[in-house]
Backbone as CSV, one residue per row, in Angstrom:
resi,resn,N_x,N_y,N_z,CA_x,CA_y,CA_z,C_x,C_y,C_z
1,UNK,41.133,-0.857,15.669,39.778,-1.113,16.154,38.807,-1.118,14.970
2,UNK,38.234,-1.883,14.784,37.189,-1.880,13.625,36.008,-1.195,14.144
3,UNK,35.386,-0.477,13.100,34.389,0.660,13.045,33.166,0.243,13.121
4,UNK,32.265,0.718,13.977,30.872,0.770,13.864,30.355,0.515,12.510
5,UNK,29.290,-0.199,12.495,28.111,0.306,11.117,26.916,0.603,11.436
6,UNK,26.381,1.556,10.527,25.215,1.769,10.227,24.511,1.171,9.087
7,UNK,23.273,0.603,9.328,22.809,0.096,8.028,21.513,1.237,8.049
8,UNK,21.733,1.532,6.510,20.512,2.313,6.240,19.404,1.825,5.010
9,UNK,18.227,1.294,4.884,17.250,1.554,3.497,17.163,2.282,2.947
10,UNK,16.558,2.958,2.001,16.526,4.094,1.914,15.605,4.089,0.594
11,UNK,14.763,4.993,-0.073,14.465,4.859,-1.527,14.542,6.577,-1.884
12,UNK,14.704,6.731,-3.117,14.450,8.271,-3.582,13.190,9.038,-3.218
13,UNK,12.608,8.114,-3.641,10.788,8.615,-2.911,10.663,9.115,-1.960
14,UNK,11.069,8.343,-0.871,11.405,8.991,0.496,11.374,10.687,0.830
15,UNK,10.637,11.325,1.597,10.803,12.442,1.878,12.064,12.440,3.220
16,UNK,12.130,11.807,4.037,12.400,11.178,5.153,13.704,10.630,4.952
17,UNK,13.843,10.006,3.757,15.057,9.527,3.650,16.340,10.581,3.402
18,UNK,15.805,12.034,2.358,16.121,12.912,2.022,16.849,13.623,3.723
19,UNK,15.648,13.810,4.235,16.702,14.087,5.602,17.483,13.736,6.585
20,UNK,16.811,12.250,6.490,18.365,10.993,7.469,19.352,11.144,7.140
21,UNK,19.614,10.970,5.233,20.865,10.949,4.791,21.702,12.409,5.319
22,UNK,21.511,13.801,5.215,21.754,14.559,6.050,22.225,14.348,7.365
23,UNK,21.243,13.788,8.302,21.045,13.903,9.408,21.973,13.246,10.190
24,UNK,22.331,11.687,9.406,23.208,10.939,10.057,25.042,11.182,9.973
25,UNK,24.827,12.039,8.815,26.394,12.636,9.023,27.333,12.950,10.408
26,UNK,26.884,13.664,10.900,27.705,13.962,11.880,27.412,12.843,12.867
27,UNK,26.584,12.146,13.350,26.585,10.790,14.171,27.290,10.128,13.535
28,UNK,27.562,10.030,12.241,28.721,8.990,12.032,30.282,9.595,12.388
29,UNK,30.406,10.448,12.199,31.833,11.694,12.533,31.996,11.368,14.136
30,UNK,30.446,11.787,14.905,30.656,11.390,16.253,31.214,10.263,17.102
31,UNK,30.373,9.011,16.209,30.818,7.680,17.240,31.962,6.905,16.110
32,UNK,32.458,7.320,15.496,33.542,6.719,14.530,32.790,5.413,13.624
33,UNK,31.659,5.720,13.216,31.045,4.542,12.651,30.927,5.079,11.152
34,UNK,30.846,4.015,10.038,30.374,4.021,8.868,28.913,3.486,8.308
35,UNK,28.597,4.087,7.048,27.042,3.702,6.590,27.530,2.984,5.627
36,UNK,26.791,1.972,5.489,26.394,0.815,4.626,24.380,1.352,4.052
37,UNK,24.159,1.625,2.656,23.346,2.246,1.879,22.558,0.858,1.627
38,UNK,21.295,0.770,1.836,20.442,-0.600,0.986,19.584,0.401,0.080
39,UNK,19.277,0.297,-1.364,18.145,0.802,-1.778,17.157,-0.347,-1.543
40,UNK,16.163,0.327,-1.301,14.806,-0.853,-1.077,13.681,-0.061,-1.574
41,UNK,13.145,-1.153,-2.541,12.172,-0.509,-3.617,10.750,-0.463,-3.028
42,UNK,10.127,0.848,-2.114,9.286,1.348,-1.123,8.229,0.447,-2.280
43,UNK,7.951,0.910,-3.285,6.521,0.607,-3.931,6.608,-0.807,-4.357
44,UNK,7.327,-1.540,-4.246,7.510,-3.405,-4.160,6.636,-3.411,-3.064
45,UNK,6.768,-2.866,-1.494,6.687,-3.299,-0.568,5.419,-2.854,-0.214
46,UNK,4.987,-1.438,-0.568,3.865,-1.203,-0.267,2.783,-1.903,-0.841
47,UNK,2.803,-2.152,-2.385,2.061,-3.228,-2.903,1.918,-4.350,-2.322
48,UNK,2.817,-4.721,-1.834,2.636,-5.958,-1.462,1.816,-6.197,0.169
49,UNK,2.055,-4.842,0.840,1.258,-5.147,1.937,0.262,-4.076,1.763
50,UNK,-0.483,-3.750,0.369,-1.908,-3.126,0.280,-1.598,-1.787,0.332
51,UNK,-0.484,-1.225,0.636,-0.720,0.123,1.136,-0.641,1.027,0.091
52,UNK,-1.341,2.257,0.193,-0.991,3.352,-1.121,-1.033,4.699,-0.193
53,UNK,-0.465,5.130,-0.540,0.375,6.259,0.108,-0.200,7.870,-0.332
54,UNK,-0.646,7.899,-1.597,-1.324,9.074,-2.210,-3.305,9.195,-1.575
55,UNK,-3.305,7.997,-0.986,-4.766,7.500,-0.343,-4.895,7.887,1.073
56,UNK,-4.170,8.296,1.469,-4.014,8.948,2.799,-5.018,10.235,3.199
57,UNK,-5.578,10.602,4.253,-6.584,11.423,4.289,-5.448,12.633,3.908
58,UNK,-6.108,13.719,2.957,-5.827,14.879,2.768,-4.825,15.689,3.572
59,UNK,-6.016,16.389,4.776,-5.463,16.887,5.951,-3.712,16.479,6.257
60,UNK,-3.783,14.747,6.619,-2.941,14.334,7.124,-1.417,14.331,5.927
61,UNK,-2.008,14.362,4.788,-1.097,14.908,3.360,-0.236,16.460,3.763
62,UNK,-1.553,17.537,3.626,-0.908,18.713,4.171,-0.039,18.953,4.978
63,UNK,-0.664,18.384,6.505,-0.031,18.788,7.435,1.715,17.919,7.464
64,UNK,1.831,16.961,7.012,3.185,16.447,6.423,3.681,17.432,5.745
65,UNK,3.337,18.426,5.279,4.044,18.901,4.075,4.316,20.215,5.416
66,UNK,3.857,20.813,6.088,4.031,22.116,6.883,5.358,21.101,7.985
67,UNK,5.332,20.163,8.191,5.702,19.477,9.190,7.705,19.499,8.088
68,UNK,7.297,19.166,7.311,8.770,19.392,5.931,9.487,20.267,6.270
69,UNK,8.457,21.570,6.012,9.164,22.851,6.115,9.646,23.233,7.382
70,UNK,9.124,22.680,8.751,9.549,23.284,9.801,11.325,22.403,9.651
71,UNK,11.187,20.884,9.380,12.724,20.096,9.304,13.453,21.139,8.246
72,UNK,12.925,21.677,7.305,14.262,22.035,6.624,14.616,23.555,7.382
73,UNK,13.736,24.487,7.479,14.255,26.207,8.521,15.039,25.282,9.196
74,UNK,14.894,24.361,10.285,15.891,23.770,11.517,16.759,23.197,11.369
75,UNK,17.087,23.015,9.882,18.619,22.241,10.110,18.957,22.923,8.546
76,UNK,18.522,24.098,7.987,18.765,24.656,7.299,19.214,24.484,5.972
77,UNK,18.283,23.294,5.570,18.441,22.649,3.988,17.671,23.159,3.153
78,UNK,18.076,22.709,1.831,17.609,23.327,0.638,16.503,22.654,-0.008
79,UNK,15.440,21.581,0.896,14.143,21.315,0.658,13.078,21.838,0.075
80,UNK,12.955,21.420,-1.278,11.586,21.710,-1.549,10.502,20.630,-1.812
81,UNK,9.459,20.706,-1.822,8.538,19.623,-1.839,8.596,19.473,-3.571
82,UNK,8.854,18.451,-4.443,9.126,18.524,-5.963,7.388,18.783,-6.335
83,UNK,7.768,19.056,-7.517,6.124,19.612,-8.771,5.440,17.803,-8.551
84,UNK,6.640,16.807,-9.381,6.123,15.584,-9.603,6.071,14.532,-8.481
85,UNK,5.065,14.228,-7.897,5.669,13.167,-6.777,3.876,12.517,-6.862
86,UNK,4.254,10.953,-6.685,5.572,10.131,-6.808,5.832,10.119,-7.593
87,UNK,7.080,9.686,-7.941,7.659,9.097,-9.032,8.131,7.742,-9.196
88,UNK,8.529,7.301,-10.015,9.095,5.469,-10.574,10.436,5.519,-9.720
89,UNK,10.622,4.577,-9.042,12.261,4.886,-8.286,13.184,3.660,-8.738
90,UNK,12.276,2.484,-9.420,13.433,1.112,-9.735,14.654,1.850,-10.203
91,UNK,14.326,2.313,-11.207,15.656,2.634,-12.296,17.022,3.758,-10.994
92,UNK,16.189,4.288,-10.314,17.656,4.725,-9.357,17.825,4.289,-8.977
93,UNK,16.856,3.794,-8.024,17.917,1.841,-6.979,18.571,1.591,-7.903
94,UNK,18.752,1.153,-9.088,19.514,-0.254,-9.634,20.805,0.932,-9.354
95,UNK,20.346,2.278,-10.477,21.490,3.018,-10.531,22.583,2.881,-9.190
96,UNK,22.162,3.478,-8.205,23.138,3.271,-6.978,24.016,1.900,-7.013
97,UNK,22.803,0.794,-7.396,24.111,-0.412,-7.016,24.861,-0.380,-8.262
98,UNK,24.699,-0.046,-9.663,25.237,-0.174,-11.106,26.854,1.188,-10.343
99,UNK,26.665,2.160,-9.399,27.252,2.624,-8.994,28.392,2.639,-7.771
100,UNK,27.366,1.594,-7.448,28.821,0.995,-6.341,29.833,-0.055,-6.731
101,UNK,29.236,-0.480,-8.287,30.954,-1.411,-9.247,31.126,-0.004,-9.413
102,UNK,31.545,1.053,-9.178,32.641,2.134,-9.272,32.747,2.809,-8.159
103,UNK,32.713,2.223,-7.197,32.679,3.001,-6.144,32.419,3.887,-5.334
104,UNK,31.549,4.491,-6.177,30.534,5.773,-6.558,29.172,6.075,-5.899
105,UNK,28.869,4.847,-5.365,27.464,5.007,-4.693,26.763,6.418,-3.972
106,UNK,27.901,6.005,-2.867,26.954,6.971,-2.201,27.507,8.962,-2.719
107,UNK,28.573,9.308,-3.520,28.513,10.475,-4.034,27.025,10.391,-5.558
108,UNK,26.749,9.097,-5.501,25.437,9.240,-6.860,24.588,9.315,-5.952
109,UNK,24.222,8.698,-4.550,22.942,8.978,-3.283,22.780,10.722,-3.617
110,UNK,23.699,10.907,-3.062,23.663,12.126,-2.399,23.487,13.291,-3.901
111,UNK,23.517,12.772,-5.108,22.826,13.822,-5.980,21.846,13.672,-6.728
112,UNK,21.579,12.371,-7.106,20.202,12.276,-7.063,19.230,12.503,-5.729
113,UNK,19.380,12.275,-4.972,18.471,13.390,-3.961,18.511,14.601,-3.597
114,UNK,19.530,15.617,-4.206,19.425,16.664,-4.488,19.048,17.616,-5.445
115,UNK,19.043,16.227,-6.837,18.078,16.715,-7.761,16.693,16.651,-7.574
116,UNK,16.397,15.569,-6.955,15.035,15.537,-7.060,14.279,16.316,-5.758
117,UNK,14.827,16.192,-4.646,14.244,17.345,-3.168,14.813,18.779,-3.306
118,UNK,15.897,18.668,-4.256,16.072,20.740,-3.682,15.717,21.165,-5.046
119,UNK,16.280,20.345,-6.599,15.993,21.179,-7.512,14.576,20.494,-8.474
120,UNK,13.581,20.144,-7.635,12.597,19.901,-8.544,12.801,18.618,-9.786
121,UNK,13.798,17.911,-9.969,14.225,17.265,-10.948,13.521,15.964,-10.889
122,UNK,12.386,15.773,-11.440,12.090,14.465,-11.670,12.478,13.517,-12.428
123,UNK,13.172,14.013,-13.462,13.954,13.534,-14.680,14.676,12.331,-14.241
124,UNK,15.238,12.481,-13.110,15.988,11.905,-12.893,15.518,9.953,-12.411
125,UNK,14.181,10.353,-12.688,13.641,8.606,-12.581,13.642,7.785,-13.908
126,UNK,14.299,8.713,-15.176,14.743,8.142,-15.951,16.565,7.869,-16.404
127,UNK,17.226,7.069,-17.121,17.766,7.207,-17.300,18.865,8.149,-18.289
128,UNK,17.935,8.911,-18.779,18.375,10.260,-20.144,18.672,11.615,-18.518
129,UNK,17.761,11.233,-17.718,17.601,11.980,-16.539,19.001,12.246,-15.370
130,UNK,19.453,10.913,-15.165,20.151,10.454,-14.685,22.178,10.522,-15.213
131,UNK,21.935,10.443,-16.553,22.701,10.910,-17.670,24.061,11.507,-16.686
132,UNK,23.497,12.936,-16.641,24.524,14.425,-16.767,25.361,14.160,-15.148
133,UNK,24.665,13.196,-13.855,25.340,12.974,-12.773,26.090,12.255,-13.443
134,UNK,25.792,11.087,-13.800,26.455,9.771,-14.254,28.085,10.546,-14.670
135,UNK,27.420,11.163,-16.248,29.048,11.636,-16.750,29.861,12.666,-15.818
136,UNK,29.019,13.772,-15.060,30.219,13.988,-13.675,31.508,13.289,-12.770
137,UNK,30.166,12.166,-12.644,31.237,11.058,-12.079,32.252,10.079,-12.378
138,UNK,32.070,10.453,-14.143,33.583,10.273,-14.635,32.807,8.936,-15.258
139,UNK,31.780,8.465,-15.552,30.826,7.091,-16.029,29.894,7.636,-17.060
140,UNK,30.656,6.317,-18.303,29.471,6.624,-19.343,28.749,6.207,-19.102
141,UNK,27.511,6.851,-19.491,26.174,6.741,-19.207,25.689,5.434,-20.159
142,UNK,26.074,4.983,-21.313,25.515,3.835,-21.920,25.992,2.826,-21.257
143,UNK,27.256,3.122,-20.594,27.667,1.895,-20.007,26.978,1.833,-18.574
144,UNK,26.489,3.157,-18.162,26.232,2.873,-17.016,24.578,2.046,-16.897
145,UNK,23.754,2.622,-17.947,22.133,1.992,-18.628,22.177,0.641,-18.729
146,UNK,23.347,0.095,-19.211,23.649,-1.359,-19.415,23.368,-1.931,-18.642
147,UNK,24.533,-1.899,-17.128,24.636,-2.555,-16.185,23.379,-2.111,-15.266
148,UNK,22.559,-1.041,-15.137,21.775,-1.019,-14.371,20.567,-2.079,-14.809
149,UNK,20.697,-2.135,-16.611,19.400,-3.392,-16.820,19.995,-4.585,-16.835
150,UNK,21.134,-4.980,-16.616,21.255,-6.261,-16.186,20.789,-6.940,-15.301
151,UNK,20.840,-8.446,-15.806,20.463,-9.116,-14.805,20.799,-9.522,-13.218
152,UNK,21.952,-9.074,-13.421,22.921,-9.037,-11.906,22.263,-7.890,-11.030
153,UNK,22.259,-6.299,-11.615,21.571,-5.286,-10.728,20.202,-5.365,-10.387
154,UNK,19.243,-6.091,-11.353,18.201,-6.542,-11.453,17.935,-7.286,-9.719
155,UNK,18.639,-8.601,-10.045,18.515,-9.576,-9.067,18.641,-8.972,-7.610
156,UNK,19.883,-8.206,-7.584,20.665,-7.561,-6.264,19.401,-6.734,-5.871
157,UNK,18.728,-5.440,-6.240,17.641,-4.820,-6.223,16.778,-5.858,-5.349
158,UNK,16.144,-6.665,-6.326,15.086,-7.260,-5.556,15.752,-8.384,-4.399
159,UNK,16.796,-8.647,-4.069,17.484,-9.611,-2.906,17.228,-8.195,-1.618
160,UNK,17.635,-7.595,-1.829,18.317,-6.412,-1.085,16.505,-6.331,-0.434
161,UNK,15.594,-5.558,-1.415,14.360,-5.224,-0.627,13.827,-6.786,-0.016
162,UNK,13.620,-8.124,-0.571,13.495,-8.760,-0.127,13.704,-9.262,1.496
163,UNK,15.203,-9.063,1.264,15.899,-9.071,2.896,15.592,-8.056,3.350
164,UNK,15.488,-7.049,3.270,15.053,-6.249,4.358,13.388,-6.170,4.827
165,UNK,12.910,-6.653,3.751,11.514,-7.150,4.352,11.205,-8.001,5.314
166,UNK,12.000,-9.250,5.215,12.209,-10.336,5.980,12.852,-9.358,7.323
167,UNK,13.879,-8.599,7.337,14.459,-7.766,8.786,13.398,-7.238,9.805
168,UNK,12.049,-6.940,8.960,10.871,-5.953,9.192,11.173,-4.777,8.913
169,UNK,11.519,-4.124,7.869,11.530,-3.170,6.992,10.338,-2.805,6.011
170,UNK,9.898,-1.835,6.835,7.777,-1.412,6.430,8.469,0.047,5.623
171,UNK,8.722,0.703,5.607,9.217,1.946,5.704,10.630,2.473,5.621
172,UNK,10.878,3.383,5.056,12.005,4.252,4.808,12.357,5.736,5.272
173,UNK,13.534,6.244,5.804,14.526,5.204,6.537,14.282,4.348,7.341
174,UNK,15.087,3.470,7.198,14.857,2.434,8.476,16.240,2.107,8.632
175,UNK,16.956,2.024,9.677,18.661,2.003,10.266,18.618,1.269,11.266
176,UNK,19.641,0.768,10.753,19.830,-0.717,11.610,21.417,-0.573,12.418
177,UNK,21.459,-0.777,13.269,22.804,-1.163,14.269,22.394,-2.281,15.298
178,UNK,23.541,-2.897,14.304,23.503,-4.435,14.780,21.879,-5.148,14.591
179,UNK,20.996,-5.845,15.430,19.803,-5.989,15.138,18.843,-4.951,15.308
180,UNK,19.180,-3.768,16.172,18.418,-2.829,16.681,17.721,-2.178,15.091
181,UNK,16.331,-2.226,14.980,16.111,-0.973,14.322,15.152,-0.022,14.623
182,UNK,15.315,0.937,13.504,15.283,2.507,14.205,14.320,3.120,12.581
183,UNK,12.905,3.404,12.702,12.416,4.009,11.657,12.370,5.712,11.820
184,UNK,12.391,5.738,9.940,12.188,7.437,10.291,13.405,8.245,10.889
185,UNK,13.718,9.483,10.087,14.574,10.678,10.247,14.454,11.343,11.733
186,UNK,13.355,10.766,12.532,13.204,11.321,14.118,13.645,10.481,15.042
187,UNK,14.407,9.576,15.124,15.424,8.396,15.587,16.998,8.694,15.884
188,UNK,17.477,9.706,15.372,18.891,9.700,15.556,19.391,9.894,16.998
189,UNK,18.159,10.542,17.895,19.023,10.325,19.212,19.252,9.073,19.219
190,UNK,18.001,8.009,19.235,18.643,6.734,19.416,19.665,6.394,18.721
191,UNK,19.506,6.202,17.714,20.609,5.495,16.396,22.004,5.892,17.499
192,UNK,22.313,7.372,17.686,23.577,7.659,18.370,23.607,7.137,19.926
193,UNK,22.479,6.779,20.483,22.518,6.340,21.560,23.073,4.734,21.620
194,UNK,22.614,4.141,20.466,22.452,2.629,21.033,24.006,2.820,20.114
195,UNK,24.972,3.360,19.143,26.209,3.354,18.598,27.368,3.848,20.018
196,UNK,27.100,4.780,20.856,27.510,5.208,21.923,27.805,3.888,22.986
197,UNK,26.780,3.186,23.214,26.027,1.602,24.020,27.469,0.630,24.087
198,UNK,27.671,0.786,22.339,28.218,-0.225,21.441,29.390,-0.245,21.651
């Protein structure tokens, strides 16, 4: 029987994304489905439709941030709000796809967003930053700098946010099954509902 998918966006920036990726684990365990990862470069998109995100009334800043802490006590993660935010995210998109020619993607997802949401690591929006995962994962890092400034990861990057703009992709996460989509880390009943449907 061939397996469900999940399609997910996602960018480092993301506070939100930080907890989908979490979140959707066990819905995938549940309905026997797999994730398919898009990076999509949030600040391409927001530029482009005017929006700035640090311009937001205050209040509504804060109370996001108390709203953080109640998601991480409840599902008992190691969330912290980082010192530096925002930060530059091109150079990790590319990284992820420079990481999936090794197959590697989503174990590089899942620590660059643990450097940067649990241990404060902004570093990691550079590539000297990025470095010390890289050689974990068994990848030199010059080789890995290379291919992320190529023109191939380059192109893929901007195809990838492109198309998902065209999908209606405003925002991150945004998860897709089949055409259905689903914004935001407060969706997974659905996401598991409409995979259940399926």
């Amino acid at each position: 029987m061939t397996k469900k998918i999940v399609e997910m966006y996602w960018d480092i920036g993301s506070t939100n994304a930080y907890f989908a990726l979490h979140l959707i684990k066990p819905i995938l365990e549940r309905t026997d489905s797999d994730l398919i990862l898009h990076p999509y470069n949030l600040g391409f998109a927001f530029r482009a439709r005017n929006y700035v995100l640090m311009e937001e009334p205050s209040i509504k800043i804060e109370n996001r941030k108390v709203d953080l802490a109640r998601w991480t006590k409840k599902y008992s993660l190691d969330f912290k709000f980082p010192s530096e935010f925002p930060i530059k995210t091109s150079r990790t998109l590319r990284g992820a796809l420079a990481m999936r020619e090794f197959n590697l993607e989503i174990p590089f997802i899942e620590a660059i967003f643990s450097e940067y949401w649990e241990k404060d690591n902004s570093s990691i929006q550079n590539y000297d930053g990025m470095a010390p995962i890289v050689t974990r994962l068994g990848i030199n890092p010059n080789e890995f700098q290379d291919l992320c400034e190529s023109d191939k990861i380059r192109k893929s990057l901007i195809d990838i946010t492109n198309e998902g703009i065209k999908r209606g992709v405003f925002g991150v996460p945004s998860i897709f099954v089949g055409t259905e989509m689903f914004w935001g880390k407060d969706r997974m009943e659905f996401v598991e509902d409409e995979l259940m449907r399926r």
